[in-house]
C-alpha positions as CSV (number, residue, x, y, z in Angstrom):
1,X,-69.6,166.9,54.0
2,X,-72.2,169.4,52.6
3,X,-73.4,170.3,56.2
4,X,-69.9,170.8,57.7
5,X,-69.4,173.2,54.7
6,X,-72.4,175.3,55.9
7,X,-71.3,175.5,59.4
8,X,-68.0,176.5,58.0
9,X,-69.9,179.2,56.2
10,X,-71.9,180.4,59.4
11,X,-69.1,180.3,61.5
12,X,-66.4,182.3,59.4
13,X,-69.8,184.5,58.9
14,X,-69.6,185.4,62.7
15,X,-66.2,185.9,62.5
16,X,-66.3,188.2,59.2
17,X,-69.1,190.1,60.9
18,X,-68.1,190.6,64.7
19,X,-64.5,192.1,62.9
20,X,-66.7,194.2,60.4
21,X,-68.9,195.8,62.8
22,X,-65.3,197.2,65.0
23,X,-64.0,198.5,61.2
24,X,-67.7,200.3,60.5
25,X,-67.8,201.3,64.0
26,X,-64.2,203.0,64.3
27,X,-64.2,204.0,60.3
28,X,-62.1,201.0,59.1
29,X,-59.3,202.4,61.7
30,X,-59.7,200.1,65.2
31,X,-57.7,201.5,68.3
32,X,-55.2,198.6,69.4
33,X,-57.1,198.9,72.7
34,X,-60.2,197.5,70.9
35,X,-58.5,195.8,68.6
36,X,-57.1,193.4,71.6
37,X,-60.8,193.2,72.9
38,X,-62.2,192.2,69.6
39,X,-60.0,189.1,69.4
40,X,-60.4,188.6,73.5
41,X,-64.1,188.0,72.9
42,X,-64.0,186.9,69.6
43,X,-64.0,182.9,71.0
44,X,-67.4,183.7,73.1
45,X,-69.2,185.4,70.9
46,X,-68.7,182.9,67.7
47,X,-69.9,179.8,70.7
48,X,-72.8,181.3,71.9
49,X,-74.1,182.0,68.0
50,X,-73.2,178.6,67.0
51,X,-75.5,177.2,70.0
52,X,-78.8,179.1,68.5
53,X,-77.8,178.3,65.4
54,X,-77.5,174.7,65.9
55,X,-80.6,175.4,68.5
56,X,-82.8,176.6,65.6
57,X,-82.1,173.7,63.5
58,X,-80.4,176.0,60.6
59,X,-78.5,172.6,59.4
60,X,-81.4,170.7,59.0
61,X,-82.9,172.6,55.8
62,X,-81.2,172.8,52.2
63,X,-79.9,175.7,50.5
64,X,-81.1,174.3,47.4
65,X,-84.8,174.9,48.9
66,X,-84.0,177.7,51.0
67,X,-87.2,180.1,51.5
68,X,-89.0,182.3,53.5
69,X,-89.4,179.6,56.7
70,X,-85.4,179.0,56.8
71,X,-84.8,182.8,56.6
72,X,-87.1,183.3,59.6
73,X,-85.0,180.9,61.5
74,X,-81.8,182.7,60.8
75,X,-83.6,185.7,62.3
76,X,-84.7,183.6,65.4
77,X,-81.4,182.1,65.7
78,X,-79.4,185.5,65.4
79,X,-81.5,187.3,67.5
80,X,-81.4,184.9,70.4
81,X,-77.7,185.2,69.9
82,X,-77.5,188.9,70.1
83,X,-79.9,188.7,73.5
84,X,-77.2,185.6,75.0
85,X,-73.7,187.7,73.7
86,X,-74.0,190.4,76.5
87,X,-74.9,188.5,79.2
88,X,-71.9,186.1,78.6
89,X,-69.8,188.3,77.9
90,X,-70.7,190.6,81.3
91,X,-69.9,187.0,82.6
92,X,-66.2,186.6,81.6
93,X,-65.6,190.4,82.2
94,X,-65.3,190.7,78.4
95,X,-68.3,193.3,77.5
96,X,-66.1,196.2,79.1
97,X,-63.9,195.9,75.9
98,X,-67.4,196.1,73.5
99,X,-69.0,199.2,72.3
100,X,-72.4,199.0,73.2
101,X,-73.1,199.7,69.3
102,X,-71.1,196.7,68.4
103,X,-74.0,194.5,70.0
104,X,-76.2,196.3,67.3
105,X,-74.2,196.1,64.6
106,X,-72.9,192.8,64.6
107,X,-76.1,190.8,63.9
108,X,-76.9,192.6,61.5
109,X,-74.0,192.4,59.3
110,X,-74.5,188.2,60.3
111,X,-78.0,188.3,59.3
112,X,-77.0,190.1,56.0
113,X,-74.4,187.8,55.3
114,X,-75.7,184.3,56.0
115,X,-79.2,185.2,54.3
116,X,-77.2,186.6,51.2
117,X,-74.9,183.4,51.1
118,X,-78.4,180.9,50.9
119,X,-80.0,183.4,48.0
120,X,-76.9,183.5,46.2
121,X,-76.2,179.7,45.9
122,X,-80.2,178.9,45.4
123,X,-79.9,181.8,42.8
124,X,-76.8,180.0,40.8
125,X,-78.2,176.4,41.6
126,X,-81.8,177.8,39.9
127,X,-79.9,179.2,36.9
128,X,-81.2,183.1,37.7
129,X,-77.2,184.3,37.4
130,X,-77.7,183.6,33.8
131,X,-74.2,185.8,33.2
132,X,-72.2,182.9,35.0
133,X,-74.0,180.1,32.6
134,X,-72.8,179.9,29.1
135,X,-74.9,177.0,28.6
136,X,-77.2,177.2,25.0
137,X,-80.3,177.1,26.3
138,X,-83.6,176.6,24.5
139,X,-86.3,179.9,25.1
140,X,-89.6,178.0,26.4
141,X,-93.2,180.0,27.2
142,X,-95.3,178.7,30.0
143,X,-99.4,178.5,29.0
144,X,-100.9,178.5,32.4
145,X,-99.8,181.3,35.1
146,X,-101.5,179.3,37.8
147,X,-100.1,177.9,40.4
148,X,-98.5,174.9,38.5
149,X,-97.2,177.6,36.1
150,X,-95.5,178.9,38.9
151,X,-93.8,176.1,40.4
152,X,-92.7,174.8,36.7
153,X,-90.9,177.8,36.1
154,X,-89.0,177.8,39.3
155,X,-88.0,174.4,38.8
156,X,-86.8,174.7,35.3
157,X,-85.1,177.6,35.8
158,X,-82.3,175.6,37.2
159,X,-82.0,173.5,33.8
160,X,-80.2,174.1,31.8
161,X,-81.5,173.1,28.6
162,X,-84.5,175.8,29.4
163,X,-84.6,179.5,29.7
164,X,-88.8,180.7,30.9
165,X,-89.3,184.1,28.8
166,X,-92.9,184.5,30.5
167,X,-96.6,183.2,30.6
168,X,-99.9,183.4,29.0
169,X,-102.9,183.2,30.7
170,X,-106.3,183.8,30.0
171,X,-107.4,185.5,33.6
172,X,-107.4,189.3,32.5
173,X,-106.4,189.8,36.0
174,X,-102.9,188.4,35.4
175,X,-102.1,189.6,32.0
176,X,-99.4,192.2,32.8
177,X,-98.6,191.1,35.9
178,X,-95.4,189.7,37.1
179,X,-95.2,186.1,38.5
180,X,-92.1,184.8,40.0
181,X,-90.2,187.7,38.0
182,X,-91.5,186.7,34.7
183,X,-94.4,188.7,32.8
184,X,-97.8,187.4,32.2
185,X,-97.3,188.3,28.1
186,X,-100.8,188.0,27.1
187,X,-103.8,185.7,27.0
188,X,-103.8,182.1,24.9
189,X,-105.2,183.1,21.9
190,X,-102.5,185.6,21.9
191,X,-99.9,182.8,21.7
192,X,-99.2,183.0,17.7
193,X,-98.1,187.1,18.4
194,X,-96.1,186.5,21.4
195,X,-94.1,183.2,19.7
196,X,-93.6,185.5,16.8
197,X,-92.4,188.3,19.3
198,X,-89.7,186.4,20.4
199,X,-89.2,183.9,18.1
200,X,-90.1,181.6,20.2
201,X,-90.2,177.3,19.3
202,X,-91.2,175.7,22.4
203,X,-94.4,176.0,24.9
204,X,-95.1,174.3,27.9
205,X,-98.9,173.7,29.0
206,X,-99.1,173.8,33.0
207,X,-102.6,173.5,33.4
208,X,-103.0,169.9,35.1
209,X,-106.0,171.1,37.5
210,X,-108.0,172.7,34.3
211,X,-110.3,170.6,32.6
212,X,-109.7,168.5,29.6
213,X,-111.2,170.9,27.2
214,X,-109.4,173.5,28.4
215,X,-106.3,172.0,28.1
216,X,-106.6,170.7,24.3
217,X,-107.7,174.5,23.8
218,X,-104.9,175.4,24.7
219,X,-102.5,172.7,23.2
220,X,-103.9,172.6,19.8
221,X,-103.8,176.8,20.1
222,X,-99.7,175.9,20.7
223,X,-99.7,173.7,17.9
224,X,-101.5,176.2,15.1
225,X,-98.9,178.8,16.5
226,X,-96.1,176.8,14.9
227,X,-95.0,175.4,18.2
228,X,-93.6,172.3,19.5
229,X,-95.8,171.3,22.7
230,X,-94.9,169.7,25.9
231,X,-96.9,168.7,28.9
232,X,-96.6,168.5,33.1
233,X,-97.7,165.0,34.8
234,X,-101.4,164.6,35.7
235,X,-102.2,166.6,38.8
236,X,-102.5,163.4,40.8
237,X,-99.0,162.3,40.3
238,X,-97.6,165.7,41.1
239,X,-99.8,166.0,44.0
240,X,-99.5,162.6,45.4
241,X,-95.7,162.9,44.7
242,X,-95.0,160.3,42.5
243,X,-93.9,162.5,39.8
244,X,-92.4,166.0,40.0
245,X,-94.0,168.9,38.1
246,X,-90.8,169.5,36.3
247,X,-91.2,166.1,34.6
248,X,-92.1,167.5,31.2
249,X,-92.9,165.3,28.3
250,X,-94.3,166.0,25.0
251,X,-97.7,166.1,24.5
252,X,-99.4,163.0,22.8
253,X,-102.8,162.4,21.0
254,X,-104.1,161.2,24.0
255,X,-103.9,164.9,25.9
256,X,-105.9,166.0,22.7
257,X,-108.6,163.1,22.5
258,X,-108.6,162.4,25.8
259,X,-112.2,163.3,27.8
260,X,-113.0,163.8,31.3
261,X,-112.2,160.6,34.4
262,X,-114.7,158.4,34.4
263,X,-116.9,158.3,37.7
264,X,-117.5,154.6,39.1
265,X,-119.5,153.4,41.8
266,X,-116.5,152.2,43.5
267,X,-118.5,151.0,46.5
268,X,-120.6,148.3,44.1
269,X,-117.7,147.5,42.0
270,X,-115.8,146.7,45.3
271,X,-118.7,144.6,46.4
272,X,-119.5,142.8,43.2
273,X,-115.7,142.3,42.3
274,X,-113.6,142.0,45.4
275,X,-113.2,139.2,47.4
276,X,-114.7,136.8,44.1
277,X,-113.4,135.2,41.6
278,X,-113.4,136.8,38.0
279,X,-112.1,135.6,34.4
280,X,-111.5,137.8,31.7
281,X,-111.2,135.8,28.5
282,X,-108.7,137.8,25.6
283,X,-107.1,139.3,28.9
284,X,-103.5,139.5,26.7
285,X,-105.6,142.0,24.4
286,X,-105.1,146.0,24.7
287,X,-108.9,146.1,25.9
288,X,-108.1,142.1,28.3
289,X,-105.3,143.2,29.6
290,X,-107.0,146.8,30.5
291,X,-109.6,145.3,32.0
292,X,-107.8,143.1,34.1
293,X,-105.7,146.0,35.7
294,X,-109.0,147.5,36.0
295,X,-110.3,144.3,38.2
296,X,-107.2,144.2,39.9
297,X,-107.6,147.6,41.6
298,X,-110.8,146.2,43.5
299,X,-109.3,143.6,44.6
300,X,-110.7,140.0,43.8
301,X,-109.5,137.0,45.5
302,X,-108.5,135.4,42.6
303,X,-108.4,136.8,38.9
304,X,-108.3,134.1,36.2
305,X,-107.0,135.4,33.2
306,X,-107.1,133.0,29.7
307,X,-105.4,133.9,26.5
308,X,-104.3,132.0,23.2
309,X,-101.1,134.1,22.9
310,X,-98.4,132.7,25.2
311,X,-96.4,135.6,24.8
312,X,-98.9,138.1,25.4
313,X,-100.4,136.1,28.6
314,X,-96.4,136.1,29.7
315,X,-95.8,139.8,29.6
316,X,-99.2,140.4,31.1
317,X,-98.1,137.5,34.4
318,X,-95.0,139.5,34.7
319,X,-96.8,142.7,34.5
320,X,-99.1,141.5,37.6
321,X,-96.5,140.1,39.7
322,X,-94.6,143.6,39.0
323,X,-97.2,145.9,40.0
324,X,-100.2,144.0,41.2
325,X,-98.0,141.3,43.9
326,X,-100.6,141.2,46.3
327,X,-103.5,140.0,44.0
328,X,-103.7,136.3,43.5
329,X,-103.9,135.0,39.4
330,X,-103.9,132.2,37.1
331,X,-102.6,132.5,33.7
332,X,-104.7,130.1,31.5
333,X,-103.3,129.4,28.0
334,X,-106.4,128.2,25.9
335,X,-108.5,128.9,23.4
336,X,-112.2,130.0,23.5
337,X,-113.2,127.9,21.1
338,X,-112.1,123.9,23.3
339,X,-114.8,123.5,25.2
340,X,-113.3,120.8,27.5
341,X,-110.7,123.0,28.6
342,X,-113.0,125.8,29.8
343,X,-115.1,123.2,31.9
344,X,-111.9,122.0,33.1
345,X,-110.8,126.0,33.8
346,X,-114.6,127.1,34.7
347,X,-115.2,123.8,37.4
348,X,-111.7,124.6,38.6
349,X,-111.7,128.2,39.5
350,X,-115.7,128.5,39.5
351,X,-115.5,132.1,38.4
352,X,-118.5,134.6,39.6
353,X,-118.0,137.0,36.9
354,X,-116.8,136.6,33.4
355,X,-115.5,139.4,31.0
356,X,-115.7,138.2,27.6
357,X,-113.0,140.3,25.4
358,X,-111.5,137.7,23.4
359,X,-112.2,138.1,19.6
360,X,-110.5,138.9,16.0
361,X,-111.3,142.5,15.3
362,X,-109.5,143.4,12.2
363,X,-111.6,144.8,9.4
364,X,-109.5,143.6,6.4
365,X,-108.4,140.1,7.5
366,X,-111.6,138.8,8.4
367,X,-113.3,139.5,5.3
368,X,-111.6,137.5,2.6
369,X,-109.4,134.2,3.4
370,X,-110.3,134.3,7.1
371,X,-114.2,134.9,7.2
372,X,-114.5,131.4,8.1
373,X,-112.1,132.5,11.4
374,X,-114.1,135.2,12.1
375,X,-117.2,133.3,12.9
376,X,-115.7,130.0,14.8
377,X,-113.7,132.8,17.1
378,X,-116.0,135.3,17.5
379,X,-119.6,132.9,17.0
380,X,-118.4,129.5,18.1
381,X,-116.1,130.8,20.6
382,X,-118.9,133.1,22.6
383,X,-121.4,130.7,22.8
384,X,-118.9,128.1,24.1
385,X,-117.8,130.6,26.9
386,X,-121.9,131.5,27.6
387,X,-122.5,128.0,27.7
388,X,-119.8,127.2,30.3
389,X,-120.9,129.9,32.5
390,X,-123.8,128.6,32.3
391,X,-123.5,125.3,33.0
392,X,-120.9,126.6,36.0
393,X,-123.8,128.5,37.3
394,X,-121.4,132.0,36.6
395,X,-123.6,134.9,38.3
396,X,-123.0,137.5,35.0
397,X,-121.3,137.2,31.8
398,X,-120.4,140.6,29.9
399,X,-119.7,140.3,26.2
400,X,-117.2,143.0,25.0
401,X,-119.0,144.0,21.5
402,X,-117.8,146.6,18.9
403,X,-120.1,149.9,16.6
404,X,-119.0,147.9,13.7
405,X,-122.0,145.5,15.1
406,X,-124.3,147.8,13.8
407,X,-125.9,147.7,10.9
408,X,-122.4,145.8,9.5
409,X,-120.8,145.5,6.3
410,X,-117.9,143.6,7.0
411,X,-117.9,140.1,8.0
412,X,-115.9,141.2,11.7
413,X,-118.7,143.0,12.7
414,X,-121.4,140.7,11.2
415,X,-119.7,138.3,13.6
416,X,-119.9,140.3,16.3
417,X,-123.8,141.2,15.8
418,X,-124.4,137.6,15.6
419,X,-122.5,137.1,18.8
420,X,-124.5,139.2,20.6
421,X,-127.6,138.1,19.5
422,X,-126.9,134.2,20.1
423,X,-125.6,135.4,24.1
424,X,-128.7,137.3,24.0
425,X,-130.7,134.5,23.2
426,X,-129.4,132.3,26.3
427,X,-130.5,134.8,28.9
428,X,-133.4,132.7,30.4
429,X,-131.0,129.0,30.3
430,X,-130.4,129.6,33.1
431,X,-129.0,131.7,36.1
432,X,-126.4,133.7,34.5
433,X,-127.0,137.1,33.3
434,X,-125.1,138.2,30.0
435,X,-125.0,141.9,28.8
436,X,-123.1,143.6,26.3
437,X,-121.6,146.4,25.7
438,X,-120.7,148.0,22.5
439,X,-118.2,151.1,21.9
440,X,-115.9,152.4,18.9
441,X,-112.3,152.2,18.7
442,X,-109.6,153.1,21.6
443,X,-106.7,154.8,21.5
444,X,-103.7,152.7,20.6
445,X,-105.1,149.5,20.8
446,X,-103.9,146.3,18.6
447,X,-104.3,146.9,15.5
448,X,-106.1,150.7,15.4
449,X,-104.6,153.5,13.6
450,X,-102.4,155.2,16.4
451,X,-99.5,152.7,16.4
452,X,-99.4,152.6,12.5
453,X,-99.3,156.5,12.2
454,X,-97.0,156.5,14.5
455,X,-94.5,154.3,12.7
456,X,-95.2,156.2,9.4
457,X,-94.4,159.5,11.2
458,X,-91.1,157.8,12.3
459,X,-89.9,157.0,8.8
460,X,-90.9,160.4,7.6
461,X,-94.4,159.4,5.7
462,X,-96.3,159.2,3.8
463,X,-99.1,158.8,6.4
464,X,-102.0,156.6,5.1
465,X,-105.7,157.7,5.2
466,X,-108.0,155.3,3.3
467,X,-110.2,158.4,2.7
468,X,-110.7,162.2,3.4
469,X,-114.2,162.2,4.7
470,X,-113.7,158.8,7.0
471,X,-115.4,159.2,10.7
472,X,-114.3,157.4,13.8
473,X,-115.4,157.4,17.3
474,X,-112.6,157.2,19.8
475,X,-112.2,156.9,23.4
476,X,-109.2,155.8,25.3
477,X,-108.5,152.3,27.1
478,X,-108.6,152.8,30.7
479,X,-111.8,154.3,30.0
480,X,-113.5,151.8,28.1
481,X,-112.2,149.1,30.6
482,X,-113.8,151.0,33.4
483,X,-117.4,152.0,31.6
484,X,-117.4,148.0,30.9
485,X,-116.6,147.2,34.7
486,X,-119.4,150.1,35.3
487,X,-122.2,148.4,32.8
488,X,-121.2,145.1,34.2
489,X,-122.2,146.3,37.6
490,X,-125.7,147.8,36.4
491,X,-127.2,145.2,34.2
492,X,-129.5,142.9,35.2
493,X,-129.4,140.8,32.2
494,X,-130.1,140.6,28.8
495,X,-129.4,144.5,27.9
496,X,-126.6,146.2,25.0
497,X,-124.9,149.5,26.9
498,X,-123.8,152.0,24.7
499,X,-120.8,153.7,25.8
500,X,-121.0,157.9,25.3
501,X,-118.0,158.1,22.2
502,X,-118.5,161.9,22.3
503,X,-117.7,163.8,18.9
504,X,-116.6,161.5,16.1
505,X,-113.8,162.2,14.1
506,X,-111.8,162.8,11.2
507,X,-109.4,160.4,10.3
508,X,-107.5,162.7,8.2
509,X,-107.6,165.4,11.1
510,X,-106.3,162.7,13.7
511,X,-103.4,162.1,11.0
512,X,-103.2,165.6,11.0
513,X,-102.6,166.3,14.5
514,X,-100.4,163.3,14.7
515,X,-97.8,165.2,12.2
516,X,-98.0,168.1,13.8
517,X,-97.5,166.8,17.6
518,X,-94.4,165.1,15.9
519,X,-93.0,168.4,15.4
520,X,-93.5,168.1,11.5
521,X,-95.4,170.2,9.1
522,X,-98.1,169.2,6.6
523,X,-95.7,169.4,3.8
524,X,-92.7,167.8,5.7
525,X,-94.8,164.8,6.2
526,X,-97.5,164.2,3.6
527,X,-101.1,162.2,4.3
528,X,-101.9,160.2,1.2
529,X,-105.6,158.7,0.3
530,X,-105.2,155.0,-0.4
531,X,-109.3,154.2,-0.6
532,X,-111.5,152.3,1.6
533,X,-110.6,148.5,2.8
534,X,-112.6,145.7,2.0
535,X,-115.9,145.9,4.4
536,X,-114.9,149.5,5.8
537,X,-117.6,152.0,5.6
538,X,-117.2,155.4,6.2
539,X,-118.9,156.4,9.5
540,X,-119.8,153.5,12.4
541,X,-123.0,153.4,14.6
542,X,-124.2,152.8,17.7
543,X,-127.5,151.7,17.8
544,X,-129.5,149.4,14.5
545,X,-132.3,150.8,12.7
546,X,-135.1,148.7,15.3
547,X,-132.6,149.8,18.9
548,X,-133.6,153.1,21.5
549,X,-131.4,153.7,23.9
550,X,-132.6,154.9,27.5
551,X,-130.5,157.0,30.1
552,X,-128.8,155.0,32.8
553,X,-127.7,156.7,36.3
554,X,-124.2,157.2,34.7
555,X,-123.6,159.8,31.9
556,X,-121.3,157.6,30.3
557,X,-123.6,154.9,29.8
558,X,-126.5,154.4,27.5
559,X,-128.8,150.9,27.6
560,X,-130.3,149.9,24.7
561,X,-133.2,147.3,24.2
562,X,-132.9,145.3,21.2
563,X,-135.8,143.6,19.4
564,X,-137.3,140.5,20.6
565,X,-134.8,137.3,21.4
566,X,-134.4,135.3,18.2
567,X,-136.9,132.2,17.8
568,X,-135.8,128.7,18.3
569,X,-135.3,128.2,14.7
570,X,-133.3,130.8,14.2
571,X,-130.6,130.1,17.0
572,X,-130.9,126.1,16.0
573,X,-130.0,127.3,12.7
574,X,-127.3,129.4,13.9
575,X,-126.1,125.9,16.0
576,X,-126.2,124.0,12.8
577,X,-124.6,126.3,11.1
578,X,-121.4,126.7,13.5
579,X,-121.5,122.8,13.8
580,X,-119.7,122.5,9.9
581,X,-116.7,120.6,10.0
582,X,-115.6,121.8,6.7
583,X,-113.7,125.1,6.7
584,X,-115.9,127.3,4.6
585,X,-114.7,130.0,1.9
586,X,-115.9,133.7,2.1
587,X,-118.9,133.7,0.0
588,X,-120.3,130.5,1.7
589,X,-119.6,132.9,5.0
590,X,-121.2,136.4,3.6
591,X,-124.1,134.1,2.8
592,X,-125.1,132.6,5.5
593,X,-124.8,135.9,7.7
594,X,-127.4,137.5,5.3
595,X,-129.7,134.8,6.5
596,X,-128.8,135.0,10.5
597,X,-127.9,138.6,10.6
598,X,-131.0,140.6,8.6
599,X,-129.2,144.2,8.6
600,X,-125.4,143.0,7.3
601,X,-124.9,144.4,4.1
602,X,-121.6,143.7,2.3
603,X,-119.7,146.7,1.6
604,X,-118.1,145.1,-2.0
């Protein structure tokens, strides 16, 4: 229907302009003579225009998207007309009847009017004849007069919820410039005078091929400014069109915190994980689960993935046969901790590689009521897996360990130091390799601060900081998951990687930022101080008081050598130890970890 409307236009636009070019030509006052001629060749005229027109493929394109390429076309088209009319006319004895300026005029007048009728309906389609749109719309500045800049503002322009007042850009050579019809207002830093200017509420940051830094610079410049921020799609979903630039969303914590792609060996990760059999243990945990989609991209021939939480190993299946249908799994409910199970699981599948995530990780609960917990899940539960793998002849274990493992004070990451150390210990039973590696917290994991300042935001605070000066290191999922699958690759046994956390930071300033990305003010939503938790310390660490770290070939990654394995008395002590029956109360707990773990020193 939509094409037959444009032929209709062309056509009634030959019409219009053979008819127009007789009324220019004889002042708007045709002889009858001509007039009779006009209408005689009228029929041959509009035919041999169609042709070229249809020739030239003008009903192929869209007027939405009409450009520069489709106006060339018209020209093409039009001209080859004006060559074909006299020849068929001096054909059918018609051009005697035709003023020889007529030939001239006529196409013209056509090219005039078919162009204008394309820019006209782009033009009300991409809202620029604002004085036929009532429509509220919402004034929006454009950080970023790049090329993405660009294209953003021509696609929103036909919104109607957005009106583009201009850019900001920090190339001097574009300030004061023009681009796309809308001025280049200043640089970024002057974004506070220009949303003040023109009272301005809303800015856009279109910089998806500038680096990170570059982009938080310019976001949390946005935010000081009063302004609520919103982002474009990564630069390889716009490129590889999946998603269009246009798709704006607000900006999250994660386009703050979040730090350059991580570079993998993909080559050795393809070779070491595809084609083999790999188990991630936890796998229904934020860091499992990531690290599963992670394995998933190198395809493995069969990815084994064990979890105590039914529903959490159920949303993950239906997650894989979603978006992963072409990589064969097995959904495992167990627990680390039954050892017959994972022989049964580990003889079954006989697993190459083993990710070990699953653990309890919460600060608070595992230091009173559920110390006891903490030790058979994240104790008990590693060596049983190590031991399997060993016993399954499992080529490398990796142990998924935490900074609270250093130099603890809480009985989580007590456990956690003991795990590694009684892994450690089994490097030369046999011929699986186990390495760890140890990182801070991730963004929006189970259990971390993100979700919970989230919900606090949404019921209008307070927002809860246990205390002004408390530290964190952060880093965000996907990237953990692959630095693990990149350590995994590069040890050769018996090492702790380090992951490069970057900066740490401020609790209170993530809360901060948190508010203010909501769209709230400090005042609007207040943070209050509620005092540390039991066994939380102020600032973690990477590395113990006896641990160097050396550079590895990857940036990211950091190896440390800890001190000497553990003599046979300790681990058999350890063994004993794990081997009590008897559920065990707190204090019996924070004991015996003095003894096996020398540096834990209880908080309270």
């Amino acid at each position: 229907m939509r094409s037959l409307l444009v032929i209709l236009h062309d056509i009634c636009s030959a019409v219009a302009a053979w008819m127009l070019a007789y009324w220019l030509r004889f002042n708007f006052d045709v002889p009858e003579a001509y007039w009779t001629g006009m209408l005689v060749t009228l029929p041959f005229v509009v035919l041999v225009q169609a042709a070229s027109f249809h020739l030239f493929g003008l009903y192929r394109g869209i007027w939405r998207f009409a450009s520069l390429p489709d106006l060339k076309r018209i020209i093409f088209a039009i001209s080859l007309a004006a060559l074909l009319v006299p020849l068929v006319l001096a054909l059918t004895n018609g051009l005697t009847h035709v003023p020889r300026s007529i030939l001239v005029l006529q196409p013209l007048i056509l090219l005039l009017m078919m162009g204008a009728g394309r820019f006209f309906y782009r033009a009300w389609r991409d809202g620029l004849l604002s004085f036929w749109n009532n429509t509220e719309r919402t004034n929006v500045l454009i950080i970023g007069a790049g090329q993405e800049g660009a294209n953003l503002a021509r696609e929103l322009s036909s919104r109607p919820e957005w009106r583009i007042v201009g850019f900001v850009d920090d190339d001097v050579a574009r300030k004061g410039k023009r681009l796309g019809g809308l001025p280049v207002l200043g640089g970024i830093e002057d974004l506070a005078r220009v949303a003040g200017a023109l009272s301005l509420t809303h800015a856009i940051v279109a910089m998806p091929s500038s680096s990170i830094a570059q982009r938080r610079r310019a976001t949390e410049t946005a935010i000081n400014a009063g302004l609520q921020v919103l982002t474009v799609p990564a630069l390889d979903d716009v490129l590889t069109g999946r998603i269009s630039i246009s798709h704006v969303r607000p900006v999250e914590l994660e386009d703050i915190l979040g730090r350059e792609p991580v570079l993998l060996d993909g080559g050795g990760l393809r070779g070491w994980l595809g084609e083999h059999v790999v188990l991630v243990t936890g796998a229904g945990g934020s860091i499992g689960s990531e690290l599963a989609r992670q394995v998933a991209n190198f395809k493995p021939r069969l990815l084994v993935l064990f979890e105590l939480s039914e529903f959490a190993l159920y949303q993950l299946e239906q997650e894989f046969q979603e978006k992963y249908p072409g990589v064969a799994t097995a959904c495992i409910v167990g627990d680390v901790k039954d050892i017959a199970l994972l022989d049964r699981v580990f003889a079954k599948y006989a697993p190459s590689v083993v990710f070990h995530a699953a653990a309890y990780k919460h600060v608070p609960l595992m230091e009173g009521e559920n110390a006891w917990q903490a030790i058979r899940n994240n104790v008990f539960g590693s060596r049983c897996v190590a031991e399997a793998a060993i016993r399954h002849g499992v080529e490398k274990l990796v142990l998924i360990s935490t900074d609270k493992a250093v130099n603890p004070t809480n009985v989580m990451g007590a456990s956690k130091r003991l795990a590694e150390r009684l892994v450690g210990s089994m490097q030369n039973k046999g011929k699986t390799r186990f390495i760890t590696v140890r990182f801070g917290n991730v963004l929006g994991s189970n259990g971390s601060v993100i979700p919970k300042f989230r919900e606090q935001i949404a019921r209008g605070g307070p927002v809860t900081v246990t205390h002004p000066d408390i530290i964190r290191y952060f880093m965000l999922i996907p990237e953990a998951a692959q630095l693990v699958l990149q350590a995994g690759l590069m040890g050769n046994g018996g090492e702790i990687f380090v992951l490069e956390m970057g900066e740490p930071i401020k609790i209170a300033d993530l809360a901060r930022d948190m508010i203010r990305l909501s769209g709230f003010s400090d005042d609007e939503v207040k943070i209050v101080f509620t005092g540390l938790r039991p066994g939380e310390k102020l600032y973690e660490e990477l590395l113990t008081d006896n641990e160097q770290t050396m550079a590895t070939p990857h940036p990211k990654l950091r190896v440390a050598r800890a001190e000497e394995a553990p003599d046979s008395d300790w681990e058999n002590g350890v063994n004993a130890w794990l081997a009590t029956e008897e559920a065990l109360d707190s204090a019996q707990v924070k004991e015996n970890l003095r003894r096996f773990v020398p540096e834990y020193a209880p908080a309270h």
